[in-house]
N, CA, C and O of each residue as an XYZ file, in Angstrom:
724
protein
N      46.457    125.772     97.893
C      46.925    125.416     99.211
C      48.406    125.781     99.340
O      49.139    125.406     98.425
N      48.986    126.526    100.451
C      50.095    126.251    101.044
C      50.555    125.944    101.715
O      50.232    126.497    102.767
N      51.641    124.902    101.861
C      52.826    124.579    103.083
C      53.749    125.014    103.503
O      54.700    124.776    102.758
N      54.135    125.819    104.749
C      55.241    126.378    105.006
C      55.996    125.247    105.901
O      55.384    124.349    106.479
N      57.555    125.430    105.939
C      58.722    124.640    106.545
C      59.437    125.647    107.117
O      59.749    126.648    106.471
N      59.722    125.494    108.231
C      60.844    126.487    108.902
C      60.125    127.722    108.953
O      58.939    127.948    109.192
N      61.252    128.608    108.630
C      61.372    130.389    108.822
C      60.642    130.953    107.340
O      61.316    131.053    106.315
N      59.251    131.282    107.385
C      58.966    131.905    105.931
C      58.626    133.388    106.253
O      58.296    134.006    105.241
N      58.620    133.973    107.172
C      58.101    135.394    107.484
C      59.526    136.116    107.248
O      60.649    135.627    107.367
N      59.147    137.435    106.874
C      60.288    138.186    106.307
C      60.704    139.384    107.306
O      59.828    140.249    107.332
N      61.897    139.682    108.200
C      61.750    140.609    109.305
C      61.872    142.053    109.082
O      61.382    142.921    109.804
N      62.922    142.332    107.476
C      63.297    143.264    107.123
C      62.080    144.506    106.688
O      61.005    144.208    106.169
N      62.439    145.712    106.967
C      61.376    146.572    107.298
C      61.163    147.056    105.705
O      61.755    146.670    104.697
N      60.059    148.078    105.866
C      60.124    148.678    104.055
C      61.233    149.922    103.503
O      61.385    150.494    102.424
N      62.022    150.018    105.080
C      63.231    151.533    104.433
C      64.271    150.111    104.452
O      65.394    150.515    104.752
N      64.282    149.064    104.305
C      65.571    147.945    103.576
C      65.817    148.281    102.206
O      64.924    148.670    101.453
N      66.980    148.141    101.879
C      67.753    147.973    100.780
C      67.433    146.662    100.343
O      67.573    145.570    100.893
N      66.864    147.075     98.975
C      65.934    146.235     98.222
C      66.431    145.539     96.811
O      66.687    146.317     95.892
N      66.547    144.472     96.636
C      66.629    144.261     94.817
C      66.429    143.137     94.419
O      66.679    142.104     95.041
N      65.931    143.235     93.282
C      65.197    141.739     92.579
C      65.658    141.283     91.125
O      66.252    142.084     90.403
N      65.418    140.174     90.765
C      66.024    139.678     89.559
C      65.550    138.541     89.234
O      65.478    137.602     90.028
N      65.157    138.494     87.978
C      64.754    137.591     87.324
C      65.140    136.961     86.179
O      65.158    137.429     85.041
N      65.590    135.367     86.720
C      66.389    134.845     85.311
C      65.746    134.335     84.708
O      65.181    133.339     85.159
N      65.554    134.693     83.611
C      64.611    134.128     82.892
C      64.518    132.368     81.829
O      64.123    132.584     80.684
N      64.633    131.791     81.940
C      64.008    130.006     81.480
C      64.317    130.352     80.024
O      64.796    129.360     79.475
N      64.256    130.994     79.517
C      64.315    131.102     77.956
C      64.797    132.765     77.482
O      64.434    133.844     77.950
N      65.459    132.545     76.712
C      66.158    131.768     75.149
C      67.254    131.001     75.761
O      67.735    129.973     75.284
N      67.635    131.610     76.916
C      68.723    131.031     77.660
C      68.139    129.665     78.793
O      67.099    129.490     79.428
N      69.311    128.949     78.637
C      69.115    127.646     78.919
C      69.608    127.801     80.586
O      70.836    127.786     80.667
N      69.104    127.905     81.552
C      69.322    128.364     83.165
C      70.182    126.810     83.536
O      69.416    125.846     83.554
N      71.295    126.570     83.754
C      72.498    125.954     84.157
C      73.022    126.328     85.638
O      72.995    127.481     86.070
N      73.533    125.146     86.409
C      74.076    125.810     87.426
C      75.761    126.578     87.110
O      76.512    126.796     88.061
N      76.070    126.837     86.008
C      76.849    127.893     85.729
C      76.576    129.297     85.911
O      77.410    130.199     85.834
N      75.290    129.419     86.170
C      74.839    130.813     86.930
C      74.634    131.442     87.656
O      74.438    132.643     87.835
N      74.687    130.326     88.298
C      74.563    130.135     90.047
C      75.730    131.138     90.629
O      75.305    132.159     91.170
N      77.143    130.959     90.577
C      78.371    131.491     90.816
C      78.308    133.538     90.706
O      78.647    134.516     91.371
N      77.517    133.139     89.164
C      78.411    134.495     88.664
C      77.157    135.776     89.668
O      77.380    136.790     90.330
N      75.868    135.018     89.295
C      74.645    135.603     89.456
C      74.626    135.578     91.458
O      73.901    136.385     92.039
N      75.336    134.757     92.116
C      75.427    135.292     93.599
C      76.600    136.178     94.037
O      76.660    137.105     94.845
N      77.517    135.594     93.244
C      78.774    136.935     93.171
C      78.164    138.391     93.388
O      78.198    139.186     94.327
N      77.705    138.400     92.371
C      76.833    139.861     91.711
C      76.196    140.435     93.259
O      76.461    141.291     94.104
N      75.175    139.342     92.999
C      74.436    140.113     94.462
C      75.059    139.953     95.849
O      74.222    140.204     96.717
N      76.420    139.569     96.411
C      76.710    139.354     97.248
C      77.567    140.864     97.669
O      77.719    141.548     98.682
N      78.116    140.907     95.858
C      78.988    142.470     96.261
C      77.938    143.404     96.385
O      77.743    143.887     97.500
N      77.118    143.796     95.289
C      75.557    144.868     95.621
C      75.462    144.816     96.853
O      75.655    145.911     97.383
N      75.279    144.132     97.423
C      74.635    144.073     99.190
C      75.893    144.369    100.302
O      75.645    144.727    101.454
N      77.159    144.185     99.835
C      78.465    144.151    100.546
C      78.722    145.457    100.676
O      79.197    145.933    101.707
N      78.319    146.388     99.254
C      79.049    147.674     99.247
C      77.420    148.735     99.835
O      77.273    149.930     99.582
N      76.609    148.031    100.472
C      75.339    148.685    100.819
C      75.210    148.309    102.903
O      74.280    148.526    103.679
N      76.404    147.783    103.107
C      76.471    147.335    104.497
C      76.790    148.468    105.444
O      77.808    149.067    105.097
N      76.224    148.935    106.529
C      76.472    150.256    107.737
C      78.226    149.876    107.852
O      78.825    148.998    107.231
N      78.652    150.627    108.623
C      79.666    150.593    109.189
C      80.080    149.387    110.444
O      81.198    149.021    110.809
N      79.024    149.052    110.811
C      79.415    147.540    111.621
C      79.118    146.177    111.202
O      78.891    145.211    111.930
N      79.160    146.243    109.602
C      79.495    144.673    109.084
C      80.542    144.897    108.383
O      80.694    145.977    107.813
N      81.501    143.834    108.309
C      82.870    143.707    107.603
C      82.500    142.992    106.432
O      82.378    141.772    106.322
N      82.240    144.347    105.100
C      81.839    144.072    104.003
C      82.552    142.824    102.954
O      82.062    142.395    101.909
N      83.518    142.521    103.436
C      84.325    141.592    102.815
C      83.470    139.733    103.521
O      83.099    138.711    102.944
N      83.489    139.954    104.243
C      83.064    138.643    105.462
C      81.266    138.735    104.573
O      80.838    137.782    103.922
N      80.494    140.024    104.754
C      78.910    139.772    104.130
C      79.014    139.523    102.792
O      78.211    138.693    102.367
N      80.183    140.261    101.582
C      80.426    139.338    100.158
C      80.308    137.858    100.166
O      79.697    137.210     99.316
N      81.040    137.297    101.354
C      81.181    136.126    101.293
C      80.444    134.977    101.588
O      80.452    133.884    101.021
N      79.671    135.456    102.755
C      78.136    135.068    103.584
C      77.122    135.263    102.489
O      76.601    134.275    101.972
N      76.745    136.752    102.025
C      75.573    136.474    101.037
C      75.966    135.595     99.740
O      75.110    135.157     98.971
N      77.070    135.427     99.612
C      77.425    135.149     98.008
C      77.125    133.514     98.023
O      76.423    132.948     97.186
N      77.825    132.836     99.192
C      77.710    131.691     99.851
C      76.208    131.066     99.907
O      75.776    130.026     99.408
N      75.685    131.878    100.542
C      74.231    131.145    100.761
C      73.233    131.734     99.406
O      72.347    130.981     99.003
N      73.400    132.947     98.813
C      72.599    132.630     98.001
C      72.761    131.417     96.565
O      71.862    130.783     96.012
N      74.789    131.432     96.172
C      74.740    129.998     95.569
C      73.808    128.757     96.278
O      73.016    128.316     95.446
N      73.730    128.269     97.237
C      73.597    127.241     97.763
C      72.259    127.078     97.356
O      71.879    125.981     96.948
N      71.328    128.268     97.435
C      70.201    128.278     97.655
C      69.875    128.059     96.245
O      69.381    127.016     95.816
N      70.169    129.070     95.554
C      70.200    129.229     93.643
C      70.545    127.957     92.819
O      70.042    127.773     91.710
N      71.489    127.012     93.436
C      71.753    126.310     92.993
C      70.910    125.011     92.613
O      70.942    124.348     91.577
N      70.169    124.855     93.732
C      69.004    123.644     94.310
C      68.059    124.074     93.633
O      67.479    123.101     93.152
N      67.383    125.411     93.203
C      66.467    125.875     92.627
C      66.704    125.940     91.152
O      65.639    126.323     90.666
N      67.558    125.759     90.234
C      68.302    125.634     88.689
C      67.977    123.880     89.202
O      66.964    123.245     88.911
N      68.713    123.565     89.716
C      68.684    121.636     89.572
C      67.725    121.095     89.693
O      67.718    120.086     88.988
N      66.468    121.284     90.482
C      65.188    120.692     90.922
C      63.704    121.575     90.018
O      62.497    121.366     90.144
N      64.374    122.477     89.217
C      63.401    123.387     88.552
C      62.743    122.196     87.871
O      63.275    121.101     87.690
N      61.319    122.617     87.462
C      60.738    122.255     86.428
C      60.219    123.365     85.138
O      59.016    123.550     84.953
N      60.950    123.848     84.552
C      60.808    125.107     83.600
C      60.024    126.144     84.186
O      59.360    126.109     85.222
N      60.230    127.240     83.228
C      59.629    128.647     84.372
C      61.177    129.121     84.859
O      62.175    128.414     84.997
N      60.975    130.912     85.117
C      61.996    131.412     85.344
C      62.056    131.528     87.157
O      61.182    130.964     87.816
N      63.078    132.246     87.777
C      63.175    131.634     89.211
C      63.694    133.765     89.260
O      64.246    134.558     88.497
N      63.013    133.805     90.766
C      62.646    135.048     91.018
C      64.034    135.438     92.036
O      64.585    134.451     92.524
N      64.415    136.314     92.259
C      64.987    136.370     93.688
C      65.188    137.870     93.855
O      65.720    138.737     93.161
N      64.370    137.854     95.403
C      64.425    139.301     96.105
C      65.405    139.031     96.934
O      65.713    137.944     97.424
N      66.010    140.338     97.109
C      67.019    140.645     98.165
C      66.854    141.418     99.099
O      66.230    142.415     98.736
N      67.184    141.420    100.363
C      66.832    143.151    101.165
C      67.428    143.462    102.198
O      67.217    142.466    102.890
N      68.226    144.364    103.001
C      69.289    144.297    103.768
C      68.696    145.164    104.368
O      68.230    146.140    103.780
N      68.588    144.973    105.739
C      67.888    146.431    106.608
C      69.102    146.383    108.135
O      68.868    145.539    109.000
N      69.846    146.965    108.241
C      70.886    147.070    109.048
C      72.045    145.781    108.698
O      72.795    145.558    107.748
N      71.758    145.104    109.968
C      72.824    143.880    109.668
C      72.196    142.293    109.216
O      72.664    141.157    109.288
N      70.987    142.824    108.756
C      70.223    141.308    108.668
C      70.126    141.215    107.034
O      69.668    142.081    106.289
N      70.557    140.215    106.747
C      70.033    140.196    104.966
C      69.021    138.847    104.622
O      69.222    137.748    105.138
N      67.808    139.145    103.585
C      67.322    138.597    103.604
C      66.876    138.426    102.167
O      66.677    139.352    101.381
N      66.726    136.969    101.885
C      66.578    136.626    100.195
C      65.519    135.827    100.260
O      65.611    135.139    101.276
N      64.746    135.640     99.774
C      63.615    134.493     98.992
C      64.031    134.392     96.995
O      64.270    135.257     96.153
N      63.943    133.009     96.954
C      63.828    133.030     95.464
C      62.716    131.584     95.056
O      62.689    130.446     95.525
N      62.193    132.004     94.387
C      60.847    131.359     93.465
C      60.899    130.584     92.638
O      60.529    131.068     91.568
N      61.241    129.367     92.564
C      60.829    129.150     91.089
C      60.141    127.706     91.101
O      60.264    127.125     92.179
N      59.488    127.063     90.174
C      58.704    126.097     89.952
C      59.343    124.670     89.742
O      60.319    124.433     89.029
N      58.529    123.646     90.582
C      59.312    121.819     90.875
C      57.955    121.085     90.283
O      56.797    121.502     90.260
N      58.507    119.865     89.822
C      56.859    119.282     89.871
C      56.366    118.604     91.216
O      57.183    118.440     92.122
N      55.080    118.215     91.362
C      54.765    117.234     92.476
C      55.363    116.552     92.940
O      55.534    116.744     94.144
N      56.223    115.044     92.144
C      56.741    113.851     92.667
C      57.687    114.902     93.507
O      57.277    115.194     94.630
N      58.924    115.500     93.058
C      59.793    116.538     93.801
C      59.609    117.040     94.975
O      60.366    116.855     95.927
N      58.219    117.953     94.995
C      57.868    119.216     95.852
C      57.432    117.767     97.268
O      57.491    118.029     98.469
N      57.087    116.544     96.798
C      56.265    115.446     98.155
C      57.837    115.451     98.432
O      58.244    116.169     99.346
N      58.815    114.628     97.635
C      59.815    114.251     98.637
C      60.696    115.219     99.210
O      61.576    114.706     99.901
N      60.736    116.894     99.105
C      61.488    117.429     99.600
C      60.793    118.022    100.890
O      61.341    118.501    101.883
N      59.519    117.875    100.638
C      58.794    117.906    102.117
C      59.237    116.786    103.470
O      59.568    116.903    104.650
N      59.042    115.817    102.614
C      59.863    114.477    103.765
C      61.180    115.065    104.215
O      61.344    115.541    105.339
N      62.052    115.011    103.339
C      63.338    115.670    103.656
C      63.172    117.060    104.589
O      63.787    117.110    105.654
N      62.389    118.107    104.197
C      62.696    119.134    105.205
C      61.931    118.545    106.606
O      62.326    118.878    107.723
N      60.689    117.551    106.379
C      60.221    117.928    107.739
C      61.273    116.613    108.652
O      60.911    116.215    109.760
N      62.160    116.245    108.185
C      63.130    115.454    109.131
C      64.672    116.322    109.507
O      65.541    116.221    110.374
N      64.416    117.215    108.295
C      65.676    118.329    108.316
C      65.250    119.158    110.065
O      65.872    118.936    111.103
N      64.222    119.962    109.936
C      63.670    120.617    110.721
C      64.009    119.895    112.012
O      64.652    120.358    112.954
N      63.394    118.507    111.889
C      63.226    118.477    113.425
C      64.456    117.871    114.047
O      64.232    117.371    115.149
N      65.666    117.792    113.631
C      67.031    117.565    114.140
C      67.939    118.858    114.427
O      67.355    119.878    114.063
N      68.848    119.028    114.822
C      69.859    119.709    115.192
C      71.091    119.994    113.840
O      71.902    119.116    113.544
N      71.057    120.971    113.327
C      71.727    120.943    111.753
C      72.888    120.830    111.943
O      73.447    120.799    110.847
N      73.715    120.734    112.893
C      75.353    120.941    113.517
C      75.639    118.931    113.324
O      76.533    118.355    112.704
N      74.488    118.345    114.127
C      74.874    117.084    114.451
C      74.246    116.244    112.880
O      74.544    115.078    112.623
N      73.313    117.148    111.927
C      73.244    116.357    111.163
C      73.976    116.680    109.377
O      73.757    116.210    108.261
N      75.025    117.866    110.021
C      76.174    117.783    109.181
C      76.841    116.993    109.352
O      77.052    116.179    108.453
N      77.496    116.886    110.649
C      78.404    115.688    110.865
C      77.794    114.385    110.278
O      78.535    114.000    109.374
N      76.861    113.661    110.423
C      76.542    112.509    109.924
C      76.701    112.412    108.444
O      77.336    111.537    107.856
N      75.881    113.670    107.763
C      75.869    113.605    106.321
C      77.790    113.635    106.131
O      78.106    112.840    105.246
N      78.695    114.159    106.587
C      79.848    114.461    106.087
C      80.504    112.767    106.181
O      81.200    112.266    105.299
N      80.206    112.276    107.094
C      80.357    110.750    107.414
C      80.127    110.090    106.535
O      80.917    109.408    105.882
N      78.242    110.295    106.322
C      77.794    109.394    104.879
C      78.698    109.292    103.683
O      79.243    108.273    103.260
N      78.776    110.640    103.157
C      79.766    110.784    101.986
C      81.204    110.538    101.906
O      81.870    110.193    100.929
N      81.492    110.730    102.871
C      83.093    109.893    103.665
C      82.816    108.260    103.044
O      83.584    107.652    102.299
N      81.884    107.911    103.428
C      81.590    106.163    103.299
C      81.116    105.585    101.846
O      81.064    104.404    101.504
N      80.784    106.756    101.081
C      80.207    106.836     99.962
C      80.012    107.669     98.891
O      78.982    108.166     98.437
N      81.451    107.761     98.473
C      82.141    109.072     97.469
C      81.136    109.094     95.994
O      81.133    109.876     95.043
N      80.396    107.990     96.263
C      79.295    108.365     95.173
C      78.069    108.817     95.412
O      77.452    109.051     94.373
N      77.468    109.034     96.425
C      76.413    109.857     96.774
C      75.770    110.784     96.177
O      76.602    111.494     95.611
N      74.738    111.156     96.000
C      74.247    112.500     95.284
C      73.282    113.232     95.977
O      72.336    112.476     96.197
N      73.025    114.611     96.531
C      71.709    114.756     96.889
C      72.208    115.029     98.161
O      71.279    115.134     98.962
N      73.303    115.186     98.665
C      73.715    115.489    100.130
C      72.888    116.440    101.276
O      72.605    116.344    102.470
N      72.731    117.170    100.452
C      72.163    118.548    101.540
C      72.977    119.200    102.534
O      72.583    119.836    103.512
N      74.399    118.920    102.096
C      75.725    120.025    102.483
C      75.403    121.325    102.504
O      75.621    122.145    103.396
N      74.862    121.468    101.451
C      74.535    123.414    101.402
C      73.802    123.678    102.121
O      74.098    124.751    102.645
N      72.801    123.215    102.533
C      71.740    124.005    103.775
C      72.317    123.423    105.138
O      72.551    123.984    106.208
N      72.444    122.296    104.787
C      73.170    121.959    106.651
C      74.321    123.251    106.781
O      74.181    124.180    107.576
N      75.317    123.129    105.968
C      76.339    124.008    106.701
C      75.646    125.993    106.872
O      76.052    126.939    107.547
N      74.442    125.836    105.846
C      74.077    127.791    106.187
C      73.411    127.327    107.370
O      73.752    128.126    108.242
N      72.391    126.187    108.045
C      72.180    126.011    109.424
C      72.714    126.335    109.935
O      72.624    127.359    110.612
N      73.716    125.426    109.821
C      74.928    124.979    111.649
C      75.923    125.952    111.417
O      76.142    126.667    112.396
N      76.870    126.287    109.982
C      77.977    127.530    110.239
C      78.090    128.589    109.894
O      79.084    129.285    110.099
N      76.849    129.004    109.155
C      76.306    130.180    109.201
C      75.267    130.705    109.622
O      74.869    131.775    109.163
N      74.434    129.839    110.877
C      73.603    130.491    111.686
C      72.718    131.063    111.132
O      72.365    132.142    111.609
N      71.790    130.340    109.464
C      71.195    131.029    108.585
C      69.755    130.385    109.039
O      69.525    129.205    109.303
N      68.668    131.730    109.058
C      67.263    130.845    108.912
C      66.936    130.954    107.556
O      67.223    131.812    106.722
N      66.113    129.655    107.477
C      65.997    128.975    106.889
C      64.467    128.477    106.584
O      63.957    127.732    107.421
N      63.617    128.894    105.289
C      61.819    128.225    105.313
C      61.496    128.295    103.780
O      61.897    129.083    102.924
N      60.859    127.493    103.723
C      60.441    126.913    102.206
C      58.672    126.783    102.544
O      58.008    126.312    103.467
N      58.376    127.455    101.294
C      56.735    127.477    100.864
C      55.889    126.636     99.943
O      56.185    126.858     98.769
N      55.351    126.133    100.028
C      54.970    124.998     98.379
C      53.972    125.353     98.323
O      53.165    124.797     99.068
N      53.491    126.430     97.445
C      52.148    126.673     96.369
C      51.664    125.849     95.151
O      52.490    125.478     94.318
N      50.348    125.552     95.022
C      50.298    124.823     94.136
C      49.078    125.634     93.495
O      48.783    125.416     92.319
N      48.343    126.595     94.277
C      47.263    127.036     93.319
C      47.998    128.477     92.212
O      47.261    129.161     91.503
N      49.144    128.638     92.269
C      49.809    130.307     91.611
C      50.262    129.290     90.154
O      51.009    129.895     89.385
N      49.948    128.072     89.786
C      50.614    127.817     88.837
C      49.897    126.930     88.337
O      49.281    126.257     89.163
N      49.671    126.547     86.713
C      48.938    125.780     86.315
C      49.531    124.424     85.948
O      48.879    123.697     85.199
N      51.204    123.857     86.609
C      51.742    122.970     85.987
C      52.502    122.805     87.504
O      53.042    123.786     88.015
N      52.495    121.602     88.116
C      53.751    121.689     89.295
C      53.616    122.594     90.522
O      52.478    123.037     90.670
N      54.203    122.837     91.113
C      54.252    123.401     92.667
C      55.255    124.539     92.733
O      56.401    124.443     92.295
N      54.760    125.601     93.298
C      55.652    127.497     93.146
C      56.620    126.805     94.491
O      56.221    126.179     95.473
N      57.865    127.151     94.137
C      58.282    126.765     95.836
C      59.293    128.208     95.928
O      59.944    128.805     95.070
N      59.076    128.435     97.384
C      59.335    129.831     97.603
C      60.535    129.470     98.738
O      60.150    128.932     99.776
N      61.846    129.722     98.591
C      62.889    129.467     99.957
C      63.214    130.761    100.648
O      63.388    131.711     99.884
N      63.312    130.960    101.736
C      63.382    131.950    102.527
C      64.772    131.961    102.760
O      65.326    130.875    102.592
N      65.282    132.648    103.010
C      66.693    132.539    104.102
C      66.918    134.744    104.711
O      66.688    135.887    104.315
N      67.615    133.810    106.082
C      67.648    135.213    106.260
C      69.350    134.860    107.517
O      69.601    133.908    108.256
N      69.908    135.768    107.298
C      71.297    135.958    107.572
C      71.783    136.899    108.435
O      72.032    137.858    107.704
N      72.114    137.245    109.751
C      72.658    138.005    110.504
C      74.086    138.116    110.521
O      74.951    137.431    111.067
N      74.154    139.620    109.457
C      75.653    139.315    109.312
C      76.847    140.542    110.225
O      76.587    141.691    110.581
N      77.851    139.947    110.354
C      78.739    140.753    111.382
C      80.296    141.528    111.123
O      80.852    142.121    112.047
């Protein structure tokens, strides 16, 4: 069975600028110390692959930005198994999915969470979350990173939960896709 949330269809055509990577779960221990170096990477690849009407410095910073955010949640909520991520740039639109495996208890409550994410306004429910944590410097679990690629980077945004591609836990697949300028 699958569940889609948000934006999971992919717009970018098959002459897009394409690339994939796979970190692999073992020998190496996947940390969000990888997060940084490993969106860096692909933020410049895709920066120095931009037409002449995106300001390659501004899309370094946009892809590098949202794919940490995204990479990051997917290393912290993993349940072992390596985590996939395609890239693909077809004019000014860039577009990433990355893969990797959560268990059940996880994959139920981040469904609650997106399907209340979804149905609010991400501008007005940054502000609140920025409030919350204002009120409560110990908080954990914010959801800063996707509210702000919502509301200030105008990012779509869709998550997939497979459960028959895996024999342990739930495949969760995040979409994002970026119109950059």
């Amino acid at each position: 069975m699958v569940e889609d949330y948000g934006i999971t269809a992919a717009v970018n055509g098959a002459d897009a600028k394409r690339f994939a990577l796979k970190l692999m779960a073992e020998p190496l221990e996947l940390s969000w110390h990888h997060c940084g170096v490993t969106s860096d990477f692909i933020g410049e690849y895709f920066s120095r692959a931009c037409d002449g009407n995106v300001d390659p410095v501004d899309a370094r910073h946009s892809i590098s930005y949202m794919i940490n955010e995204i990479l990051e949640n997917a290393i912290k909520f993993r349940k072992g198994g390596d985590i996939e991520i395609v890239g693909s740039l077809d004019g000014g639109t860039f577009e990433i999915l990355i893969k990797n495996r959560i268990d059940a208890r996880t994959a139920e409550s981040f469904k609650g969470h997106l399907t209340k994410l979804l149905e609010r306004e991400p501008g007005e429910l940054l502000l609140e979350r920025i409030e919350e944590n204002a009120l409560d410097p110990d908080s954990t679990g914010s959801g800063l990173g996707i509210l702000t690629l919502m509301s200030d980077y105008e990012a779509k945004l869709g998550w997939s939960f497979a459960s028959e591609h895996v024999t342990e836990g739930v495949e969760l697949t995040t979409y994002a896709s970026l119109r950059l300028s």
